[in-house]
C-alpha positions as CSV (number, residue, x, y, z in Angstrom):
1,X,-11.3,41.3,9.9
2,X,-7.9,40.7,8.5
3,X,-7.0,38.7,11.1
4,X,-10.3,36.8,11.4
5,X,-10.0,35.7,7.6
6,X,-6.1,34.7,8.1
7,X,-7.0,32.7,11.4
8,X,-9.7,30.8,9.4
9,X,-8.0,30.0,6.6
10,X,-4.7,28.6,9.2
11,X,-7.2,26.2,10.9
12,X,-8.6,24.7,7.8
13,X,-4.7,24.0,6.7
14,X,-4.0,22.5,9.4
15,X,-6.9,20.5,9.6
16,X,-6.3,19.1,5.9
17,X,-2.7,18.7,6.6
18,X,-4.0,16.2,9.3
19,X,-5.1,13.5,7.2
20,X,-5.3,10.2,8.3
21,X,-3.0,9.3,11.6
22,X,-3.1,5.7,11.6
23,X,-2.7,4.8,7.3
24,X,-5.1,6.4,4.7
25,X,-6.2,3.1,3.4
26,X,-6.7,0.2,5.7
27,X,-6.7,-3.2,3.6
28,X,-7.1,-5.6,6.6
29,X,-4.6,-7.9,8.4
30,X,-2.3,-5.0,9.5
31,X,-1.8,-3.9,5.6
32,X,-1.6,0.0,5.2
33,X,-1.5,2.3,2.6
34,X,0.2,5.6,3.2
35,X,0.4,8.9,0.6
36,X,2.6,11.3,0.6
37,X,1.6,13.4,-1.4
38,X,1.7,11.7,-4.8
39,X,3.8,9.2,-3.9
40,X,2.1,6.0,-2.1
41,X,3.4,3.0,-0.3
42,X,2.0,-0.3,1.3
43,X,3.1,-1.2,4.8
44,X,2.8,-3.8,7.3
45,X,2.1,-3.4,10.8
46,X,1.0,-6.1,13.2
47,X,-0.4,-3.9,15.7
48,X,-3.9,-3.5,13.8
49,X,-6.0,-1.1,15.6
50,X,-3.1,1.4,15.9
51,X,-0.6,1.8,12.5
52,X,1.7,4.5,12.7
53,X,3.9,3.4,9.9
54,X,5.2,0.1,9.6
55,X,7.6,-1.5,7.6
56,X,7.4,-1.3,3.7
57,X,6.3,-4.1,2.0
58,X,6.1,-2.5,-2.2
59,X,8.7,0.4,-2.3
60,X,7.3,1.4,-5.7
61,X,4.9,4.0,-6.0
62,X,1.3,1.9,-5.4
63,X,-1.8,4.2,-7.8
64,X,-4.5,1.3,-7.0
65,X,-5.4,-1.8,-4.6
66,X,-8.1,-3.4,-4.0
67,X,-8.5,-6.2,-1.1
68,X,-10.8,-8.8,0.3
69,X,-10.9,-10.9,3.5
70,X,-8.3,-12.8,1.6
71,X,-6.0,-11.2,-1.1
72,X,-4.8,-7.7,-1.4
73,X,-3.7,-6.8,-5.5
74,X,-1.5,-4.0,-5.7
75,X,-0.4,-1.9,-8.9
76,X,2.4,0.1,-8.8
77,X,4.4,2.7,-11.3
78,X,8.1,3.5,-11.3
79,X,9.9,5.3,-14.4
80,X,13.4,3.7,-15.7
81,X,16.2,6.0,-16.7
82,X,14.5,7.1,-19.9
83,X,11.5,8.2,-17.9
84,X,9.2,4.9,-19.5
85,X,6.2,4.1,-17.1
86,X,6.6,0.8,-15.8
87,X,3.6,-1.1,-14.5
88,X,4.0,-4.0,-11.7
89,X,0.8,-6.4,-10.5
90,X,1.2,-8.0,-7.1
91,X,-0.5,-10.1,-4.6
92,X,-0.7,-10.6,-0.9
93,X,-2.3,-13.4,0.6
94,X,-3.3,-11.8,3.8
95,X,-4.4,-15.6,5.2
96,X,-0.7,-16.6,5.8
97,X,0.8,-15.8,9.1
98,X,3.8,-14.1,9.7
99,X,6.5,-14.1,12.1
100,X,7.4,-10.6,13.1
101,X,9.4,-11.7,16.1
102,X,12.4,-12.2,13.8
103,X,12.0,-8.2,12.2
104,X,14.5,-6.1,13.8
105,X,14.8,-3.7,11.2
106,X,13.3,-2.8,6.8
107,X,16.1,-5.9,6.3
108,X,14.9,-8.2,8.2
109,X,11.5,-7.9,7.7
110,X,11.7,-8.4,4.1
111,X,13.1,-12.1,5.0
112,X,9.1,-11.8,6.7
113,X,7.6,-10.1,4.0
114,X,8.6,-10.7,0.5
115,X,7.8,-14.4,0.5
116,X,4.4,-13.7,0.8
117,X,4.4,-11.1,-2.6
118,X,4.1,-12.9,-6.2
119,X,4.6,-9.5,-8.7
120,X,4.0,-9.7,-11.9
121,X,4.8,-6.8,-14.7
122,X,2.8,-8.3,-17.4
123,X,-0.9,-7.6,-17.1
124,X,-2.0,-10.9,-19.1
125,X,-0.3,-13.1,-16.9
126,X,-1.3,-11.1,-13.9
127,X,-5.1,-11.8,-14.4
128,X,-4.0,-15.8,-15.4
129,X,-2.6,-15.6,-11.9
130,X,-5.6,-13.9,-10.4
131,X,-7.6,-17.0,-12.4
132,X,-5.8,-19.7,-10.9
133,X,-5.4,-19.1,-7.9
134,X,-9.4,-18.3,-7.4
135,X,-9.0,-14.4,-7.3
136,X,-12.1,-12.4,-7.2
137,X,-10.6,-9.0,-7.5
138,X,-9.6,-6.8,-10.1
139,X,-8.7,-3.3,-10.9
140,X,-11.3,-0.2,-11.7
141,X,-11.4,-0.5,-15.7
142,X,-10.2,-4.5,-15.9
């Protein structure tokens, strides 16, 4: 019986550990959020239907998105040296085309990738943004 229980309860651990193969969240246009845990990142990976991984595009920790057949907005938390919570707000405008043919490695992808990110770390001028440029997402509690 011992070993019935012990066999059951393996199984199920392995089958939690599983998670999602291919990005827990998918925003759309080959944007990918993977968790580790409590640590979470956003990737990019132009093979759509199939992202294992990809190459980061926010290295900070990401604790909400949201996304639309447009946009993605990002928030993400990081902790200076005197362990203060910093917030950042960013966008991706998932519309614009990118030229992975020059990514060869994390460098040179960001040459690809961080042009297309505007991050803000003050929330006011965030939602201006968001405003302005016709927006219509926000985060839970905004």
């Amino acid at each position: 019986m011992r070993k019935k229980i012990l066999f059951i309860i393996l199984t199920a651990m392995v089958f939690a550990s599983c998670g999602n193969y291919y990005g827990d969240e998918n925003l759309g246009s080959g944007y990918f959020v993977w968790k580790d845990g409590r640590y979470a990142s956003l990737v990019y990976n132009e093979d759509r239907e199939d992202a294992e991984g990809g190459y980061t595009v926010i290295e900070e920790n990401i604790i909400e998105t949201k996304a639309n057949e447009k946009c993605i907005i990002a928030k993400s938390v990081k902790y200076n040296n005197y362990k203060q919570r910093i917030l950042s707000y960013w966008i991706i405008d998932k519309s614009k085309q990118l030229d992975m043919s020059k990514c060869k490695d994390q460098a040179s992808c960001d040459a690809v990738l961080k042009p297309n990110l505007i991050k803000e770390t003050d929330s006011l001028a965030f939602t201006k943004i968001l405003k302005r440029q016709d927006i219509d997402l926000s985060f839970d509690g905004w």
